[in-house]
C-alpha positions as CSV (number, residue, x, y, z in Angstrom):
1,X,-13.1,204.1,16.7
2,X,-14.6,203.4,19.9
3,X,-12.6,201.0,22.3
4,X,-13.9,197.7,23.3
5,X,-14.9,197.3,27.6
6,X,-13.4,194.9,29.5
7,X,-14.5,193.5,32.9
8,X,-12.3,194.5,35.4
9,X,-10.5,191.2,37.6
10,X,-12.0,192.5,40.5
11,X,-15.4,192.5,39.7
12,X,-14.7,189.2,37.9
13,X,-13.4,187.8,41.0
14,X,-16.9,189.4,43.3
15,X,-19.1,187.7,40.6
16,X,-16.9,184.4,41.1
17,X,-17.5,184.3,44.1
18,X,-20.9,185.2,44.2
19,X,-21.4,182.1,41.5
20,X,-19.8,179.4,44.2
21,X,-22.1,181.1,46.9
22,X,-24.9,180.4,44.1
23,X,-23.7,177.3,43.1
24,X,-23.1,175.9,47.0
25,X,-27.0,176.5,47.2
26,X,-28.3,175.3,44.2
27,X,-26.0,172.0,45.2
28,X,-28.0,171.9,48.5
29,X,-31.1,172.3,46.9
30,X,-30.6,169.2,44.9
31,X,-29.5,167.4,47.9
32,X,-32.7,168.1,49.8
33,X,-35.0,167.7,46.8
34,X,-33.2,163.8,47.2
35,X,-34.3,163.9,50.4
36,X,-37.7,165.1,49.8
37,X,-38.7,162.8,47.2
38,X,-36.6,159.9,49.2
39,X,-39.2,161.3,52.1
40,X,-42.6,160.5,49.7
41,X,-41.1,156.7,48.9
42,X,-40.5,156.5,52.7
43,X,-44.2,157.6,53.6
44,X,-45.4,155.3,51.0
45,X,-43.9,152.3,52.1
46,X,-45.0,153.4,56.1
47,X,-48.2,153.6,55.1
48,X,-48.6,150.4,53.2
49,X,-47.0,148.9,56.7
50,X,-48.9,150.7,58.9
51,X,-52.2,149.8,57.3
52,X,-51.4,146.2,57.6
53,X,-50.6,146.7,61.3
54,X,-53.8,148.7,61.9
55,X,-56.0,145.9,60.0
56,X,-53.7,143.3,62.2
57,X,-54.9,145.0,65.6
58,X,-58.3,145.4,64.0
59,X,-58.3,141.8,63.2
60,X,-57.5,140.7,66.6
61,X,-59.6,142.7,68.4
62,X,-62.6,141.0,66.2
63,X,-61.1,137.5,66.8
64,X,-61.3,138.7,70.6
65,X,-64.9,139.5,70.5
66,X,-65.8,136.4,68.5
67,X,-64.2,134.8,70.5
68,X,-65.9,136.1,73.6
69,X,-69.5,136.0,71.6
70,X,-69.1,132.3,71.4
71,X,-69.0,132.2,75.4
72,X,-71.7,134.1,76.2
73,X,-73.7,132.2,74.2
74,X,-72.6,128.8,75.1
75,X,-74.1,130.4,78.8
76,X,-77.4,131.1,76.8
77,X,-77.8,127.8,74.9
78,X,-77.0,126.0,79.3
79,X,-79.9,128.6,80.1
80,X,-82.1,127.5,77.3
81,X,-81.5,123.8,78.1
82,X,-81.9,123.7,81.9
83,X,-85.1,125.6,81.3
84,X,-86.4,123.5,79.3
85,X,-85.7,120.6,81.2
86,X,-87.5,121.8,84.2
87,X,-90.7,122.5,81.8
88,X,-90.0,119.5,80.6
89,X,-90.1,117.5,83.3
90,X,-93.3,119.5,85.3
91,X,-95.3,118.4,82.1
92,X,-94.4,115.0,82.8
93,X,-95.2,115.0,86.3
94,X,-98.0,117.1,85.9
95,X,-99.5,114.9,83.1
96,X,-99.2,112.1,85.1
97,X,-100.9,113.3,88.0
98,X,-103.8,114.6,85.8
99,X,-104.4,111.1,83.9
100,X,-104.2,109.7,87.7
101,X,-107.0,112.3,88.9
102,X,-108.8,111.7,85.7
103,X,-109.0,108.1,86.3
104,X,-110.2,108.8,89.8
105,X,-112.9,111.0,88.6
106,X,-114.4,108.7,86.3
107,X,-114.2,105.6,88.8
108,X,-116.7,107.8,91.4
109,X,-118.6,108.8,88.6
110,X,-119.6,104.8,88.1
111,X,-120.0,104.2,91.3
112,X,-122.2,107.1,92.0
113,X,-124.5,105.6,89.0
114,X,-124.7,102.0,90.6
115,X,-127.7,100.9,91.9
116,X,-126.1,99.2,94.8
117,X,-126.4,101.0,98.1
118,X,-124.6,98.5,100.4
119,X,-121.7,98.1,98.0
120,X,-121.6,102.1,98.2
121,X,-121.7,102.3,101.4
122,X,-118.5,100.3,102.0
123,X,-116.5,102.1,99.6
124,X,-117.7,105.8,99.8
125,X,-115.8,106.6,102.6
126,X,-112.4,105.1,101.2
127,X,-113.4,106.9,97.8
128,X,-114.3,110.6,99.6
129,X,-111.0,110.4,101.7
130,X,-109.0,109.5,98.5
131,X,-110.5,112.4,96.4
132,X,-109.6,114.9,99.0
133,X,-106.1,113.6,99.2
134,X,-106.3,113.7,95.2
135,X,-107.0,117.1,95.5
136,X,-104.8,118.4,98.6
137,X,-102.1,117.1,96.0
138,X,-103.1,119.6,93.8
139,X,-102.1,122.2,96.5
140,X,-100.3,125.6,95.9
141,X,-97.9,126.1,93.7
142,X,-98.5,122.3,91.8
143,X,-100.4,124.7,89.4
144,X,-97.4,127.3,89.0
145,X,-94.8,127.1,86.3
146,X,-91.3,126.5,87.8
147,X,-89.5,128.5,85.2
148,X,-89.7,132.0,83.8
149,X,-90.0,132.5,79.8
150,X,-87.7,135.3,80.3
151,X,-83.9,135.1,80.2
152,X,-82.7,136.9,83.4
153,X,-79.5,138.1,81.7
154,X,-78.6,141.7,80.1
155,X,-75.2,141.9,78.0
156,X,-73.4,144.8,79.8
157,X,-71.5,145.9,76.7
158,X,-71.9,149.8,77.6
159,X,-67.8,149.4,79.0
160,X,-66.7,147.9,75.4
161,X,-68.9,150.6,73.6
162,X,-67.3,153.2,75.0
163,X,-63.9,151.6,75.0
164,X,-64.4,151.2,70.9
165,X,-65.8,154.4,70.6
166,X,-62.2,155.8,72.5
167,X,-60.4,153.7,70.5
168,X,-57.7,156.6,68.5
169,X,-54.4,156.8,67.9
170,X,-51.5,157.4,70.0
171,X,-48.8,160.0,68.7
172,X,-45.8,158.2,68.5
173,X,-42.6,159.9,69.6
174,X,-40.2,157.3,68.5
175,X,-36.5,158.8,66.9
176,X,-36.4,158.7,63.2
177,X,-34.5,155.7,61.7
178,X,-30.6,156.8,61.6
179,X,-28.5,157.0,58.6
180,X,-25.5,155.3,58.0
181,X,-22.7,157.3,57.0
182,X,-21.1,155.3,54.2
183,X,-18.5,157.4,54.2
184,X,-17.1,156.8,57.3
185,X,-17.3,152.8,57.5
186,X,-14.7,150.7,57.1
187,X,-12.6,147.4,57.9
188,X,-9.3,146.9,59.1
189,X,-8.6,143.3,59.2
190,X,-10.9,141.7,61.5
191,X,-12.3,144.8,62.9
192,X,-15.4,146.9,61.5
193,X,-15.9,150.7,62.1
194,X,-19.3,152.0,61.5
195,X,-20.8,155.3,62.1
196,X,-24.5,156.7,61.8
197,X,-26.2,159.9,62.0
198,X,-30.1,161.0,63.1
199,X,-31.7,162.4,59.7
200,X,-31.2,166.2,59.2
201,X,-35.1,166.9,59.9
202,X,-35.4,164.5,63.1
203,X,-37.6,166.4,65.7
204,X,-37.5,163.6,68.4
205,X,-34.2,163.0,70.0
206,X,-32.7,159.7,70.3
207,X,-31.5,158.5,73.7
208,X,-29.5,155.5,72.4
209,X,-28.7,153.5,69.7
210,X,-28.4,149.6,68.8
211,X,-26.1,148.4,66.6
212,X,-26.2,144.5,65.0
213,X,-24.1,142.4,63.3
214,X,-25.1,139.1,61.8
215,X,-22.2,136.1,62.3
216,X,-20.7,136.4,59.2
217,X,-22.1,133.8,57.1
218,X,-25.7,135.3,56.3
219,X,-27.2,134.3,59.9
220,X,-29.3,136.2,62.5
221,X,-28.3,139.2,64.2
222,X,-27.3,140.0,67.0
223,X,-26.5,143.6,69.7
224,X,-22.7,144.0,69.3
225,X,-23.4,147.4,71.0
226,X,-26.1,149.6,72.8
227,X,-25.5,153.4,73.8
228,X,-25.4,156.7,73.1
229,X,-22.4,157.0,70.9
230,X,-22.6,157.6,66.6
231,X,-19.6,155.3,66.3
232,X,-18.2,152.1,66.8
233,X,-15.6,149.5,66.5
234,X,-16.4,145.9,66.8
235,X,-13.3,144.1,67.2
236,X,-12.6,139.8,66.8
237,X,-14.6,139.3,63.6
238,X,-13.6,136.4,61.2
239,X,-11.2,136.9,58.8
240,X,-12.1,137.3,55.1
241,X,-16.0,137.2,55.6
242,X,-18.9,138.9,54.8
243,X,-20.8,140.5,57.4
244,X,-24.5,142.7,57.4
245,X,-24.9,145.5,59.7
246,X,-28.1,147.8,60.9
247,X,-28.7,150.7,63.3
248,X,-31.8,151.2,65.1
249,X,-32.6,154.4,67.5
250,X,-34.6,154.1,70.6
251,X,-36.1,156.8,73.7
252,X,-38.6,156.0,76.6
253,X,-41.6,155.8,73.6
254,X,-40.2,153.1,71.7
255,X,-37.4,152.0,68.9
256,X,-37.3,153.2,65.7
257,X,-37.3,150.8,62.2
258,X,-33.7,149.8,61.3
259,X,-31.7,151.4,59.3
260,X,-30.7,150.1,55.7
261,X,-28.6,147.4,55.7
262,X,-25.0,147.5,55.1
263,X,-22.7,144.9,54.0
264,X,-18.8,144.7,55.5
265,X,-15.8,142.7,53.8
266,X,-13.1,141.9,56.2
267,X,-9.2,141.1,55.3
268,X,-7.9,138.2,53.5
269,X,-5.6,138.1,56.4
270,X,-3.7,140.0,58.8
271,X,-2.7,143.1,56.3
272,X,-3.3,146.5,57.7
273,X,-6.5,147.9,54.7
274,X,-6.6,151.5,56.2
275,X,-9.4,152.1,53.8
276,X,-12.4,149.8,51.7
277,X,-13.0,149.3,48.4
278,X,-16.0,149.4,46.4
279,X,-16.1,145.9,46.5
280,X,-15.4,145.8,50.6
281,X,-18.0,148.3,51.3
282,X,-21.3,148.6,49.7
283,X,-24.6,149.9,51.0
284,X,-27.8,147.9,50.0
């Protein structure tokens, strides 16, 4: 008869606690598969945001140059116009002095065909003397356009080209949006402690941090504090009201996007509450 084996407690008790070394991992694991998949949401939604701000800067960049099109050629169409206005006008002028030297031309021609040699004689030399003065009118330059056809102006657009074709991206160092720690929020009367935390893979460190409170009845926010602490206590809030809080990070590059919102109960009245309840603390 052969005698059934047992495990002995000691190796019971190494595979134990080999399974909670296991177990602690696999629990971590799941944590940061959370994370990672909260990660591809997050990208998502930056991306739809930052397209929308890149299409924005685009937009108003184009609005610029529109903008700066319709000058320039408001300055062509005034170049156009005072052009033609001085061809304009030497075609007046010079149409009227042609019609006047035409009618001059054909006068001598008549009297050069009468057959009256003492009536010519008393008016050739009034007639010679206004031909050449006819014609000294006709001087230089009468005969030379006063405007070019050309439009003396050249669009120096090499500094915007080269501007556009620089335009890129600039690597933003701003800190990651904190996190805060449910956890570790609560009320006590009219006082609200809140705490936050820089996300576990943050590569860029924050320098400080801003933390906003609406008033209490669903208004605007405001900076109840600004520095480099994780925690803080904001003391005189009303009694038995509801108010939102949100952390933002922020260094020498910029500020980072707020964190998610959270919303704060305070006391009925002046009981001590050491600790929230579900319905006194609740993260959105």
């Amino acid at each position: 008869m052969v005698t059934p084996w047992f495990p002995s407690s000691s190796l019971q008790s190494q595979l134990s606690q080999a399974l909670n070394g296991l177990s602690d991992r696999a629990k971590e694991a799941k944590e940061f598969l959370v994370q990672l998949r909260n990660m591809v949401q997050q990208i998502q939604e930056n991306s739809v945001e930052f397209e929308a701000c890149l299409v924005a800067q685009c937009d108003a960049l184009i609005d610029a140059l529109n903008r700066r099109k319709a000058q320039l050629l408001a300055r062509v169409n005034k170049e156009h116009e005072h052009k033609l206005k001085v061809v304009r006008d030497q075609i007046s002028h010079c149409t009227v002095k042609l019609r006047q030297t035409t009618g001059l031309m054909e006068y001598c021609l008549e009297v050069i065909k009468e057959n009256d040699p003492s009536g010519f004689l008393q008016i050739s030399d009034a007639l010679i003397r206004r031909v050449h003065l006819t014609e000294d009118q006709w001087g230089k330059g009468t005969l030379t356009p006063r405007m070019t056809t050309d439009f003396d102006l050249s669009l120096d657009n090499s500094p915007l080209l080269q501007s556009i074709h620089q335009l890129d991206f600039v690597q933003m160092k701003v800190p990651a949006t904190p996190i805060l720690q449910l956890e570790e929020c609560c009320t006590h009367n009219n006082s609200a402690t809140l705490s936050w935390k820089q996300p576990p893979l943050s590569a860029v460190p924050a320098e400080g941090y801003i933390l906003e409170l609406d008033d209490g009845n669903g208004g605007q926010f405001r900076e109840v504090y600004v520095g480099k602490e994780t925690m803080c206590t904001v003391d005189g809030l009303h009694f038995n009201s509801t108010y939102n809080a949100r952390v933002k990070a922020f260094n020498k590059t910029g500020v980072s996007q707020y964190s998610k919102t959270l919303v704060l109960q305070t006391s009925e009245g002046k009981a001590l509450q050491q600790y929230p309840s579900e319905r006194e603390l609740r993260g959105i």
